[in-house]
C-alpha positions as CSV (number, residue, x, y, z in Angstrom):
1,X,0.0,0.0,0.0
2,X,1.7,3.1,-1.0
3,X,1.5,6.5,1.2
4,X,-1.4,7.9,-0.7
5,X,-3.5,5.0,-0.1
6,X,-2.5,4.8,3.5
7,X,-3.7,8.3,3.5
8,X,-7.1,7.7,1.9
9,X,-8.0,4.4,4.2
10,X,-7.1,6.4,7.1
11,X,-9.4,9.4,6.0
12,X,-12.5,6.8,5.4
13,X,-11.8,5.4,8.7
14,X,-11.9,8.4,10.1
15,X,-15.4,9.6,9.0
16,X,-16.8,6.3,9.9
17,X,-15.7,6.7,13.3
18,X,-16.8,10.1,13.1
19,X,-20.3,9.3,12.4
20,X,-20.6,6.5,15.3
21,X,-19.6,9.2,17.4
22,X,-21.6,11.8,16.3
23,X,-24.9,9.7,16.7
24,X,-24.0,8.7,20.0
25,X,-22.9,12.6,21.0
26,X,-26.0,14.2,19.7
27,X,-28.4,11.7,21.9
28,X,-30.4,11.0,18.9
29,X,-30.0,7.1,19.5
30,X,-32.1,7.9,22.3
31,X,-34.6,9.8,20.7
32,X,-34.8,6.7,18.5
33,X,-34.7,4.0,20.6
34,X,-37.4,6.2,23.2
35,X,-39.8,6.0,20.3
36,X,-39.5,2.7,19.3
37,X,-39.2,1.2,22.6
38,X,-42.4,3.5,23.6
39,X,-44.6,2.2,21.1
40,X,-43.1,-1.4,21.2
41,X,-44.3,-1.4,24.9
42,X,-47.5,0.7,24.7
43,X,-49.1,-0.8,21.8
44,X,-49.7,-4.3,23.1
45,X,-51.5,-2.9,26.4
46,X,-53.3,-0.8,24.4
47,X,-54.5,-3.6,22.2
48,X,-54.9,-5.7,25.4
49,X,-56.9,-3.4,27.3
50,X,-59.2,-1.5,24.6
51,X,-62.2,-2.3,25.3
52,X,-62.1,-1.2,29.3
53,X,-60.6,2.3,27.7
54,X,-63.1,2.9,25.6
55,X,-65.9,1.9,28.5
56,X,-64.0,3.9,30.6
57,X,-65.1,7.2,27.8
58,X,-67.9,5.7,26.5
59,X,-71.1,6.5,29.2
60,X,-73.8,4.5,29.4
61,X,-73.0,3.6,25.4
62,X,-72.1,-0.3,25.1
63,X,-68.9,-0.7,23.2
64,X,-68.5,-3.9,21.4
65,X,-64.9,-5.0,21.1
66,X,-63.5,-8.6,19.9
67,X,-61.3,-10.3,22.5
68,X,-57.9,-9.1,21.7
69,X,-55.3,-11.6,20.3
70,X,-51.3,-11.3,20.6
71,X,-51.6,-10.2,16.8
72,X,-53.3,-6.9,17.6
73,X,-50.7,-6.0,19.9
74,X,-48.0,-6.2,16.8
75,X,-50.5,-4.6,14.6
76,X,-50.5,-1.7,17.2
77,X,-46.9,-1.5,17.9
78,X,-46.7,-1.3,13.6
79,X,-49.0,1.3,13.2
80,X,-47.2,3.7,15.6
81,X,-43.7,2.5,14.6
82,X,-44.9,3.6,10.5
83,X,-46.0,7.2,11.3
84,X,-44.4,8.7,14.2
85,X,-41.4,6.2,14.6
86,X,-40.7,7.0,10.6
87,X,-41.2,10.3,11.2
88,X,-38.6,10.6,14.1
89,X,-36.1,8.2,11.7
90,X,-36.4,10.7,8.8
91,X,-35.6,13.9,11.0
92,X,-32.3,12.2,12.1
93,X,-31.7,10.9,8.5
94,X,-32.1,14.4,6.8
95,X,-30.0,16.2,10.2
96,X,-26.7,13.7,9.2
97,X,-27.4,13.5,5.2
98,X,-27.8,16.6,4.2
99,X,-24.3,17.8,5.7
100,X,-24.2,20.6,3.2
101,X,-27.2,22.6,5.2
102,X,-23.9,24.0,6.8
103,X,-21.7,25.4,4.0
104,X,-18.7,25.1,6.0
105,X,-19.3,21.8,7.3
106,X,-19.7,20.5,4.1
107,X,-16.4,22.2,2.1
108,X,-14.7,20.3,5.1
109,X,-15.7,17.3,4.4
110,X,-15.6,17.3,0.2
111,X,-12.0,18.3,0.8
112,X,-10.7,15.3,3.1
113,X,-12.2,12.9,0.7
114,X,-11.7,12.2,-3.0
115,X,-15.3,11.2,-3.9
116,X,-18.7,12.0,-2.0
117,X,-19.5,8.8,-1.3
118,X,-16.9,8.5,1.1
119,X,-18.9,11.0,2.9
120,X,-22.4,9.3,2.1
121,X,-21.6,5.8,3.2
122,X,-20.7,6.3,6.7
123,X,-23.5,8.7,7.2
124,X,-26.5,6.2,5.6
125,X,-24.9,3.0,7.5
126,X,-24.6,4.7,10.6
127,X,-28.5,6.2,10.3
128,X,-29.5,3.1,8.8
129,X,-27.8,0.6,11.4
130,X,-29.8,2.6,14.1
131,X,-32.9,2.8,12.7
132,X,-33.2,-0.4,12.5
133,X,-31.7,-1.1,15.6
134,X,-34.2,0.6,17.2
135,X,-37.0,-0.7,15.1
136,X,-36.0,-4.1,16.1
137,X,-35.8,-3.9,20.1
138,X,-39.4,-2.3,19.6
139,X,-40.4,-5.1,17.9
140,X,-38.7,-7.9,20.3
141,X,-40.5,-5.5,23.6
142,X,-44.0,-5.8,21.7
143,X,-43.6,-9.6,21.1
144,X,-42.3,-10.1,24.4
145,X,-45.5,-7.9,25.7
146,X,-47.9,-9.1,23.5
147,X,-47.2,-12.9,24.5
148,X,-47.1,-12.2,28.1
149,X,-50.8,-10.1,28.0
150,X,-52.4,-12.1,25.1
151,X,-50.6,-15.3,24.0
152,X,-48.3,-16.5,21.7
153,X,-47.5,-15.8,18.2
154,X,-45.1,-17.3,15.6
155,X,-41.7,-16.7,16.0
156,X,-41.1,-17.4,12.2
157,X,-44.0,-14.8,10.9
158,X,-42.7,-12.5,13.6
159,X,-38.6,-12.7,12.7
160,X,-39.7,-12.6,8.7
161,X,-42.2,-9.5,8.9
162,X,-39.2,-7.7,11.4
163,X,-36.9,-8.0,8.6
164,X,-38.8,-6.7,5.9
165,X,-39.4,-4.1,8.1
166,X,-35.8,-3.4,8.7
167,X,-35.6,-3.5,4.8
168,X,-38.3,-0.9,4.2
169,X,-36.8,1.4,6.6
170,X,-33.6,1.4,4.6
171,X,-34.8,2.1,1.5
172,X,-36.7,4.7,3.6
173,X,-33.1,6.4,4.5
174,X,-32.2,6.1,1.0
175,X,-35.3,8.2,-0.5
176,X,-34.0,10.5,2.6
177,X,-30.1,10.5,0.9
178,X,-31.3,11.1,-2.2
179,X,-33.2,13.9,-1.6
180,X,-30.9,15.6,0.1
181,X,-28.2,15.4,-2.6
182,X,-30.8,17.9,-4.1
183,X,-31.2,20.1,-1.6
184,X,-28.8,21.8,1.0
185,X,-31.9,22.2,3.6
186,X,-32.3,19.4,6.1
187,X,-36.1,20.4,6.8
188,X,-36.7,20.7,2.9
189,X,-35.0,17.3,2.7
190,X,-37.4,15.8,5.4
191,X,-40.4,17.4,4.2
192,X,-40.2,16.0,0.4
193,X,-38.8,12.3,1.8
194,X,-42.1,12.2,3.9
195,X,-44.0,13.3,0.9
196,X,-42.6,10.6,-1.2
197,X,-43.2,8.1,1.1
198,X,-46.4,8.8,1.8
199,X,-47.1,9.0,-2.3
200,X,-46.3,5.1,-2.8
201,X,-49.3,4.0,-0.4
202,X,-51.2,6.1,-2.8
203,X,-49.7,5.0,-6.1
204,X,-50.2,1.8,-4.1
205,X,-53.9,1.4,-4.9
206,X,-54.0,0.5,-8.5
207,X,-54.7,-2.9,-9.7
208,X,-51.6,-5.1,-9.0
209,X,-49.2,-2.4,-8.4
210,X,-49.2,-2.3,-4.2
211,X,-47.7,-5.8,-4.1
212,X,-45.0,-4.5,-6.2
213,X,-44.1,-1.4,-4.0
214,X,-41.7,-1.1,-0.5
215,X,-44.8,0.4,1.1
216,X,-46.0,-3.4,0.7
217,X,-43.6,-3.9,3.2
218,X,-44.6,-1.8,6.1
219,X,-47.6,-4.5,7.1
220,X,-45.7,-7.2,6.3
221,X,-45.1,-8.4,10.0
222,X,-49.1,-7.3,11.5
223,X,-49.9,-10.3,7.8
224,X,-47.9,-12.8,9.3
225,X,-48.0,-13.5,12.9
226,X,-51.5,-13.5,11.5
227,X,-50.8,-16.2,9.2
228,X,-50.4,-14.9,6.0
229,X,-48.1,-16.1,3.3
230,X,-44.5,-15.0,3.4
231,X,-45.0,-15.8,-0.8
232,X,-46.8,-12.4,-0.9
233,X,-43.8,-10.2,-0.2
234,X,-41.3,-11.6,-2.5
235,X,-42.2,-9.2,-5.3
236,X,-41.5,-6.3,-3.1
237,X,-38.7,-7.3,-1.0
238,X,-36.9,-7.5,-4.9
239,X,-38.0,-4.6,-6.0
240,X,-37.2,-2.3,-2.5
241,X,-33.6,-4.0,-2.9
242,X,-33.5,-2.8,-6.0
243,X,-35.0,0.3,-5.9
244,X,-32.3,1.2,-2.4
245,X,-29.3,0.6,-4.4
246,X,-30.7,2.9,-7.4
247,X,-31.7,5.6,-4.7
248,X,-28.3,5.5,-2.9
249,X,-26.8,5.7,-6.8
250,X,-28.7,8.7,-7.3
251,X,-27.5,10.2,-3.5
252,X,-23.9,10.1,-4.5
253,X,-24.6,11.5,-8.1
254,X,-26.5,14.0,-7.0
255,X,-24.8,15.2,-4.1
256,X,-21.6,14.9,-6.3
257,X,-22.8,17.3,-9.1
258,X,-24.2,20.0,-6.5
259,X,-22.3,23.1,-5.9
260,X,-21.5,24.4,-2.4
């Protein structure tokens, strides 16, 4: 390995350190796991104890509830961990990817590396690594609650539907580097990634498209401890593999042909 070389590796390790530290500096971990861990604890009771809350508001009006089963408590736990846990994950995603919102933060970086996705790797892998993180203790606290309050569920259906969770919320930081390659705004960044997320739901509903799509994705664990076929998210688990590496192309060719 000759000097310049040496140089360079020492550089990239450098910036993936920097980014490990940086998450763990900022407290945003906690903001992450906080939410995650909230919902992955809260949604099961909820689901377990529904009907004696909504007596509790409704009067002398009956409220007719089904017996809660363990699945409800996951299907609770997802609900909250798709709108205000992805919410919270793109925030932190658009505050570490769109590093030129700071001019001078950004000139620093392009000039310690020779191409931008030596700045855009560490950042989506470190964003990525804890999103997911977080989404999975969530989702171990609301099988462990769920089972406890309701009964059991299958471990297989469970561990399947976590991971294509996991893989939804990566491309879901790749829509979020992508973006911000176009933008030096880290709120402008946010604000369109949300909006494009939101549109594929929407796009979601023609005939034989939704199956196709990562949102597919997002319900995939709620399908399966209830028994659904794993054979139904195939099609989109290829296509959200796909569709992450084109987005993360797009990041560093973006972000590459932006002027500070």
């Amino acid at each position: 390995m000759n000097l310049r070389s040496a140089m360079e590796s020492r550089r990239g390790m450098s910036l993936w350190r920097l980014e490990w530290i940086r998450l763990f500096r900022t407290k945003r971990w906690v903001a992450l796991l906080g939410v995650y861990l909230f919902f992955g604890l809260i949604g099961p009771l909820t689901a377990r104890y529904i009907r004696e809350i909504l007596e509790s508001f409704g009067g002398e009006v009956q409220v007719v509830v089904p017996d809660p089963i363990a699945a409800d408590g996951i299907a609770s736990y997802v609900s909250n961990a798709a709108q205000i846990g992805l919410l919270v994950s793109i925030g932190i995603a658009a505050a570490a990817l769109a590093f030129d919102a700071k001019p001078q933060m950004g000139v620093f970086l392009r000039t310690r590396t020779s191409h931008i996705r030596e700045i855009i790797a560490p950042r989506y892998t470190v964003v990525t690594a804890a999103v997911v993180a977080a989404f999975t203790l969530g989702s171990i606290a609301a099988l462990y609650e769920s089972t406890v309050l309701m009964g059991s569920l299958p471990l297989g259906g469970w561990l399947l539907g976590t991971m294509l969770g996991c893989l939804y919320l990566a491309f879901a930081v790749a829509v979020v580097a992508a973006v911000a390659g176009r933008t030096q705004s880290v709120l402008v960044a946010a604000v369109v990634s949300i909006a494009v997320l939101l549109l594929l739901p929407v796009v979601g509903i023609a005939p034989n498209v939704g199956e196709w799509l990562p949102s597919h994705l997002v319900g995939a664990i709620d399908s399966l401890v209830r028994g659904g076929s794993a054979a139904d998210y195939w099609r989109s688990a290829l296509v959200t593999i796909g569709l992450t590496a084109a987005t993360l192309w797009l990041a560093v060719r973006w972000a590459a042909q932006r002027e500070l």
